[in-house]
C-alpha positions as CSV (number, residue, x, y, z in Angstrom):
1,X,-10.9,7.5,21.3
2,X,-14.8,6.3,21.6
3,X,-17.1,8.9,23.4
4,X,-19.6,7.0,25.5
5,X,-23.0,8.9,25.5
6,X,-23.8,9.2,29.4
7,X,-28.1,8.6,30.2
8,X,-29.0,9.3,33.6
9,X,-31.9,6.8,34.1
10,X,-32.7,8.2,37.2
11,X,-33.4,11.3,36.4
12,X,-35.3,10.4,32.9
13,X,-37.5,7.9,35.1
14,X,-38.4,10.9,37.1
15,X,-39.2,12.9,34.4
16,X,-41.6,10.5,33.4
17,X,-43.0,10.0,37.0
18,X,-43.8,13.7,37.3
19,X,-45.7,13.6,33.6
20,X,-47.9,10.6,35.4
21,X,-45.9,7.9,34.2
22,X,-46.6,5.2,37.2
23,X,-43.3,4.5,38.9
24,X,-42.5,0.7,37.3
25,X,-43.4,2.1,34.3
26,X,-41.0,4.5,34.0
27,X,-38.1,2.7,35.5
28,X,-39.2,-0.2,33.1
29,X,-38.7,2.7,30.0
30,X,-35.5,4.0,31.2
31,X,-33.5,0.9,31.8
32,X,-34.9,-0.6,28.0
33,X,-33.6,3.0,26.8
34,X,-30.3,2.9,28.6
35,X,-30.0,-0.6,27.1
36,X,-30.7,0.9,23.4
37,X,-28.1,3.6,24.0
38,X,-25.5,0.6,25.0
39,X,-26.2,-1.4,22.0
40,X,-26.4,1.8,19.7
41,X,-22.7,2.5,21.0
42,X,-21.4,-0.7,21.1
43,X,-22.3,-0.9,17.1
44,X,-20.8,2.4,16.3
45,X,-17.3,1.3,18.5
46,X,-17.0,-2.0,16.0
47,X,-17.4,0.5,13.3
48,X,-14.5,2.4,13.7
49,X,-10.8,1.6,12.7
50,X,-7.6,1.2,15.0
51,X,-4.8,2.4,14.8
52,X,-3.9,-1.7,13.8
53,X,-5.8,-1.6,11.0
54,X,-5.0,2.1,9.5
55,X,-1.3,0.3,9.9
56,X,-2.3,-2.3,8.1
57,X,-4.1,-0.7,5.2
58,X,-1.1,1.5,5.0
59,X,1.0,-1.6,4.3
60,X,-1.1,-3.4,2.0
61,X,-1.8,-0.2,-0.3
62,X,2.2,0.1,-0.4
63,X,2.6,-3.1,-1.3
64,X,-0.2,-2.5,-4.1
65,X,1.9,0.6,-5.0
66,X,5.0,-1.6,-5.8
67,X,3.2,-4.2,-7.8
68,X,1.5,-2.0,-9.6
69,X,4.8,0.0,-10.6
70,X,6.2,-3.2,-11.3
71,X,3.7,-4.1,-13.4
72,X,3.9,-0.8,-15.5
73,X,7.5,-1.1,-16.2
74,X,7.5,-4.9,-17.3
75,X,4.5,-4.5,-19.9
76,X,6.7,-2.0,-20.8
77,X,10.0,-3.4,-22.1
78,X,7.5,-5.9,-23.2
79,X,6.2,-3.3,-25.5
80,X,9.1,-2.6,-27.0
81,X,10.5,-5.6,-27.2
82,X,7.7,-6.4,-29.2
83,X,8.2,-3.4,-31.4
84,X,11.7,-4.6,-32.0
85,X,11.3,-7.5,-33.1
86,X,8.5,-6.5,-35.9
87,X,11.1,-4.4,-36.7
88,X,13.8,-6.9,-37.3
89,X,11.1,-9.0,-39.4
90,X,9.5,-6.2,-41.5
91,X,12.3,-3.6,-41.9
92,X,11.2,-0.3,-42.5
93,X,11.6,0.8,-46.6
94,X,14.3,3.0,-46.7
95,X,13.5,6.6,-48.1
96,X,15.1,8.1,-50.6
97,X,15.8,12.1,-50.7
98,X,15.5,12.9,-54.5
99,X,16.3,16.0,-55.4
100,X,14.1,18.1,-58.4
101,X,15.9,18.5,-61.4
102,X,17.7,21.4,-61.6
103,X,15.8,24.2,-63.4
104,X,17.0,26.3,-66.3
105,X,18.0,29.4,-65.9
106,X,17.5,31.3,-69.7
107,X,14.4,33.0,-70.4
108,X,13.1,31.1,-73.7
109,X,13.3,32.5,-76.8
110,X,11.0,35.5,-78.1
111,X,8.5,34.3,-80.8
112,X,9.3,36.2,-83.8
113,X,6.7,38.5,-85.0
114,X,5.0,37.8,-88.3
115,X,4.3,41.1,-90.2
């Protein structure tokens, strides 16, 4: 899975031999290099997650799944439980449908005219 970065120290100490680099200089350069690049990879390698632990994560975010669903459905029937029971002790009132009296149906009588 890991890419390894490849450094040719031969060839980067005679790169810097041929800029005027003196010879133990430059061999001195590209083995402290090299040994950068190592470390730099070796870091990024303990970075990175196996298979093993993607498989494990899985698992452990499942079994945070079921909790959590578990969870949801006992607070709730403790909900309503709780809701039934202030029912029980404070009954609702009970509503009663009254009807409008009925209305009459003659027109009233005229006032008579005075003359």
């Amino acid at each position: 899975m890991g890419v390894s970065i490849t450094f040719d120290t031969l060839a980067f100490a005679k790169e810097l031999e041929s800029a005027g680099i003196p010879v133990e200089h430059a061999e001195a350069q590209a083995k402290a290099l090299a040994a950068v690049i190592q470390k730099v990879e070796e870091s990024r390698m303990q970075e990175l997650a196996t298979k093993g632990d993607i498989l494990r994560l899985e698992k452990e975010i499942e079994k945070a799944k079921v909790e959590t669903i578990k969870w949801v459905v006992a607070t709730g029937i403790v909900i309503l439980g709780g809701l039934a029971t202030v029912n029980r002790i404070f009954p609702p009132m009970p509503v009663y449908i009254q009807t409008p009296p009925a209305q009459e149906m003659r027109l009233p009588t005229p006032v008579p005219a005075v003359p």
